[in-house]
N, C-alpha and C positions, 0 to 999 in steps of 0.2 A: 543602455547597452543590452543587447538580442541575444541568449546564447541559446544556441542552438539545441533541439529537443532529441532525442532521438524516436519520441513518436511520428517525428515527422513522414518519415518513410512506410509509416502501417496506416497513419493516414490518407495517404497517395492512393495507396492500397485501395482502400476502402471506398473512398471517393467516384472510382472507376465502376464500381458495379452499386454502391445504393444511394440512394436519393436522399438519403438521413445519415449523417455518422453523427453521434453521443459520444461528446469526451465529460467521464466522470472522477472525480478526484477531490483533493482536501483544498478549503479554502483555499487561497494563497499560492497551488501548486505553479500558476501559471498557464491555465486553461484558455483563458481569451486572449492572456499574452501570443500564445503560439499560433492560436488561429489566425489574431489581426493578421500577423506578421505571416505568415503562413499566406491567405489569400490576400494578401498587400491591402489596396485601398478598395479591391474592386469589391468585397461582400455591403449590406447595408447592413448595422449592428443594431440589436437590441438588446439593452442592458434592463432585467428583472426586475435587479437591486434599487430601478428607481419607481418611487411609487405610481410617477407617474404614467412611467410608461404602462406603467401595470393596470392602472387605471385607460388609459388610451385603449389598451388592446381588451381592457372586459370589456368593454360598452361593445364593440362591433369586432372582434377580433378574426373572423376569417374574410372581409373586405380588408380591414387592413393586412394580412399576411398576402392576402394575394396582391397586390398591388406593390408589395417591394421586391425591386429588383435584386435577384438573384447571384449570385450565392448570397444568404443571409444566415448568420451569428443570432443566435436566440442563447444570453449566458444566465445562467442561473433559473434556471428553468423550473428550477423545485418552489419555488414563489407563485409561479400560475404553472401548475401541472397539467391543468384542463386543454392547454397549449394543446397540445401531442395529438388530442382529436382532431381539432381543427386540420391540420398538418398532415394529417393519415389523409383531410378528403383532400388535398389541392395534391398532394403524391400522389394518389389515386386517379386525379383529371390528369396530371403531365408527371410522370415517371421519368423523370432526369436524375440522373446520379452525381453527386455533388452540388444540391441543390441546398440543402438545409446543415446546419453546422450547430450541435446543442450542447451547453454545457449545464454540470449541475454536480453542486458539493454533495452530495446525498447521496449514495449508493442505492443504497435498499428503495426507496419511496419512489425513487426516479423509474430503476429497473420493472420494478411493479409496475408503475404505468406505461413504459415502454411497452412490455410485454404483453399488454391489456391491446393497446392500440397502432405499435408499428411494429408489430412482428412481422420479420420478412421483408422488412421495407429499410431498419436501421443497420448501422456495423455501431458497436458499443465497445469502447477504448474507453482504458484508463490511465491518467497522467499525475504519478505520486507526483513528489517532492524532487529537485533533482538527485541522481545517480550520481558514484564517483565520475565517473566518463563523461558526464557532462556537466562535471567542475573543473574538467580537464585534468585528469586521471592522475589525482592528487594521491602522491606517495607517501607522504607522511600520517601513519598511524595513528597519532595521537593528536592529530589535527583533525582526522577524521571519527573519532569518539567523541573529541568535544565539540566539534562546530554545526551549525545549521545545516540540514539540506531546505529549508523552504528559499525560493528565491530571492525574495526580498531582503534576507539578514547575509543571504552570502555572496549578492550584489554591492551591498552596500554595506561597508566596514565600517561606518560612521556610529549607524542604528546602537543604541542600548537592546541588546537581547533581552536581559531582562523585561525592561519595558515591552520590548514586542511581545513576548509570549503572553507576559500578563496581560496585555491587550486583547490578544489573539484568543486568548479563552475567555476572556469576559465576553468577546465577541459572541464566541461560540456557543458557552454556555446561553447568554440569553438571546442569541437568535436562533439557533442550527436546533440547538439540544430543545428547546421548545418548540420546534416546529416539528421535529419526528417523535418527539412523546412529551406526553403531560408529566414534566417532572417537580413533583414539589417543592424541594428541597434542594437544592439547588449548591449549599456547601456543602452537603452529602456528596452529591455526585460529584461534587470537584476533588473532596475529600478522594471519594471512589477512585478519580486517577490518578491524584498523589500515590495513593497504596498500591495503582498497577504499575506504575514507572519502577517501583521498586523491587518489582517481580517480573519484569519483561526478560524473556528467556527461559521462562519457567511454567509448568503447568499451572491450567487454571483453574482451581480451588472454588468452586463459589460456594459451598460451606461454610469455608475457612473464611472467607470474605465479608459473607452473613455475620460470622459471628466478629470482626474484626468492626463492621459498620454497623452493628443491630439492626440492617433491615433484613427483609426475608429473601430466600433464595432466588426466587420469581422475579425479585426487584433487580437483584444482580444481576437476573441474565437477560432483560428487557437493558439494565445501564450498559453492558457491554454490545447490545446489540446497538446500540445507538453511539457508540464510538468505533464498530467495526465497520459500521455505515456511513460515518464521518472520515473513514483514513483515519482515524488516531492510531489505532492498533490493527492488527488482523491475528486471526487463529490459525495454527495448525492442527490439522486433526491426527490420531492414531492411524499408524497404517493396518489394514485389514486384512491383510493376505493372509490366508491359515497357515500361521508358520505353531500350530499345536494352542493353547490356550491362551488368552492375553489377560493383563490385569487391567490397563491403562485405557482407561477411557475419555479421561479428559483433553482437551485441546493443550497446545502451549502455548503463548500468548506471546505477541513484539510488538514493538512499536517502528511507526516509521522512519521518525524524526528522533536521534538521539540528542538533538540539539533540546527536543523539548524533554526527553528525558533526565539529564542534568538540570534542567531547571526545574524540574515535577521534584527530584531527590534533592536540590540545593548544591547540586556539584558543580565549583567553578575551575577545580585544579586534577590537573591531569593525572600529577602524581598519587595524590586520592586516592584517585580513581583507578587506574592500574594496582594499586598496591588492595584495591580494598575486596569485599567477599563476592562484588557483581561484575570483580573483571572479568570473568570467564562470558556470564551471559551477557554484558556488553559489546564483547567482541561478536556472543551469537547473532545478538538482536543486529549488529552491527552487518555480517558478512550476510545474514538470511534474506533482510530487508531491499539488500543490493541484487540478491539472486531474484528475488521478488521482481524490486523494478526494472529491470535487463526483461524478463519474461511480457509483461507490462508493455517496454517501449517496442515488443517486437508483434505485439497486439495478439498474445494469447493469455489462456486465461491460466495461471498455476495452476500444476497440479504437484503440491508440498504437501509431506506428510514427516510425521516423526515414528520411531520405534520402538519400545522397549520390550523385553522378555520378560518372563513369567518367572526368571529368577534375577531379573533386573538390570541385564545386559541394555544397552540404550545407542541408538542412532539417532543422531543431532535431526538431519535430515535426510529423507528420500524424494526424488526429486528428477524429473526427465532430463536425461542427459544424453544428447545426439540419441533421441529417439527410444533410451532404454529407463526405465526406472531405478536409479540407482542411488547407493547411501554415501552418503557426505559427513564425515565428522570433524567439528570444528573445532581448533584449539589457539589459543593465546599462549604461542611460545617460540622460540628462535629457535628453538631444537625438536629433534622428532625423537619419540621413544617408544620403545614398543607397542607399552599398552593404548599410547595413540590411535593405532591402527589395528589394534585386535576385534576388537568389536565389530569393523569391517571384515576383517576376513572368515568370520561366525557368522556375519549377515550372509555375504557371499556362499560359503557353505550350503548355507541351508535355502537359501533362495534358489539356485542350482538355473539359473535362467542364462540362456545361453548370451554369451559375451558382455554379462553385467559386470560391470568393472566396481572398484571402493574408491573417493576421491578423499584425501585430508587436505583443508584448507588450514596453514599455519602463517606465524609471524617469520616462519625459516625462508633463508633464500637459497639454500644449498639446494644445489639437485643428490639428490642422497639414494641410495641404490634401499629398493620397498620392496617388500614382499610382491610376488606373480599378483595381479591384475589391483593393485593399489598406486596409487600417484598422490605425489602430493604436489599443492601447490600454494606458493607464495599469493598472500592475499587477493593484491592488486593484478595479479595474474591470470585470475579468476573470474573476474568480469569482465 
């Protein structure tokens, strides 16, 4: 069964003006799912993943790309990177827009060579994990803290998660994680994102990390850079605007998939989990990740940041909102209470930017009368 993406519509998009569109994302997102289905039977596909084709296309590779009929699916493309040149010279001889269809689980390595060889020629989309909206705009809270977003587990009820994820990182670790760095150690690094699942919603320490895994600080930010590459996690960074001195320099750290979350910590029970010290940043990693992919399926690229002050005031999120940069603070609770939304109305103060408004995203569903230019809104509301 097909469920529908909402990249589909920025796709469209894209298709019309370049001859290349790149959809990148985490294994498993459902990357060639959406294209087959997307250009039906008409594209010719090639699949990376098989050696062979890999081998088919080194030996003579731009005779064979020129000879398949068009539109044509090139998936996993970070397996023969050298592709993209070929590709830049037959877009070069015939400039047809929605010619080429590339996908590739790697962020970093891919964009690189993108960048190298079809600037100007690709549109460059990314397809996380599914959104609530397209699980069909599941209201239940605590269905959505603990269940998958990768396709595969929340098509199919059958699946042992368990099993899948442990799968899915052996995977990863020994094909993905060796192919974008030489990692030696390899229970290290898995070790590595045991200890970041238990800190997703939180600044990221690589110190603290250092000294928690005794490698050195260099190694820790070469490991995360290589799971921010893969979709495991992404960073926010500090917001910069001179609002007078900052302390905060570190990023805060989420992850995409809380499904994999609960399995990196061993959490199988809801109530746990609500009751325990990561409700709060679970519900963060939880509403950001959704803000993230909404932005994603409408094929721009985030621009999220976080905030705190110099005597420790903090904004969850800042974040474009109908065109304005504005702060969002997140909380896990059926009720609104003042100190809620003070923090927003200090951001607001002092930002002084004309019609920025403060948004609270909570577990409340009352419409409840908020201070002058604050709103709140009920989670599912919000995407």
């Amino acid at each position: 069964m097909y469920i529908p993406r909402s990249l589909e519509n920025a796709v469209k998009s894209a298709e019309k003006s370049f001859p290349v569109i790149v959809i990148t994302g985490p294994r498993q997102s459902g990357k060639s799912t959406l294209l087959k289905h997307y250009l039906k039977k008409e594209a010719s596909y090639i699949s990376l993943d098989d050696p062979n084709f890999r081998k088919l296309l080194a030996d003579n590779p731009l005779d064979y790309l020129s000879n398949l009929k068009k539109p044509v699916i090139i998936d996993e493309i970070q397996y023969l990177p050298e592709l993209t040149s070929f590709i830049k010279i037959l877009v070069d001889q015939k400039r047809s827009p929605g010619s080429w269809y590339i996908t590739g689980s790697q962020q970093f390595p891919l964009m690189k060579n993108i960048s190298e060889t079809l600037a100007g020629r690709a549109a460059v989309l990314s397809l996380p994990t599914f959104s609530v909206s397209e699980r069909g705009k599941n209201n239940d809270l605590n269905s959505c803290l603990m269940s998958s977003s990768y396709p595969e587990l929340y098509t199919n009820k059958n699946i042992n998660s368990g099993m899948w994820y442990s799968s899915y990182l052996q995977t990863y670790l020994e094909r993905d994680v060796r192919m974008i760095m030489d990692i030696g150690n390899l229970r290290d690094f898995e070790q590595f994102i045991r200890i970041l699942a238990g800190r997703t919603g939180c600044e990221l320490s690589l110190s603290a990390l250092s000294r928690d895994l005794g490698v050195s600080v260099p190694t820790i930010k070469r490991w995360t850079s290589v799971l921010e590459a893969s979709y495991i996690i992404f960073l926010i960074p500090p917001y910069y605007k001179n609002f007078g001195k900052r302390i905060i320099k570190s990023p805060k750290l989420y992850f995409y998939d809380l499904g994999l979350v609960n399995y990196l910590i061993g959490n199988k029970d809801i109530d746990l989990l609500i009751n325990s010290p990561m409700a709060g940043a679970i519900f963060e990693t939880f509403v950001i990740s959704e803000i993230i992919k909404k932005k994603y399926a409408l094929g721009i690229k985030p621009e999220m940041y976080f905030w705190r002050s110099q005597s420790g005031i903090e904004i969850d999120l800042i974040t474009d909102i109908d065109g304005v940069l504005s702060p969002v603070e997140i909380k896990l609770s059926s009720s609104i209470k003042p100190q809620f939304y003070k923090n927003l109305e200090y951001f607001i103060e002092l930002d002084k930017t004309k019609n920025v408004k403060g948004y609270l995203i909570t577990n409340c569903k009352e419409d409840i009368p908020l201070p002058k230019k604050i709103k709140n809104f009920y989670w599912s509301d919000f995407f």
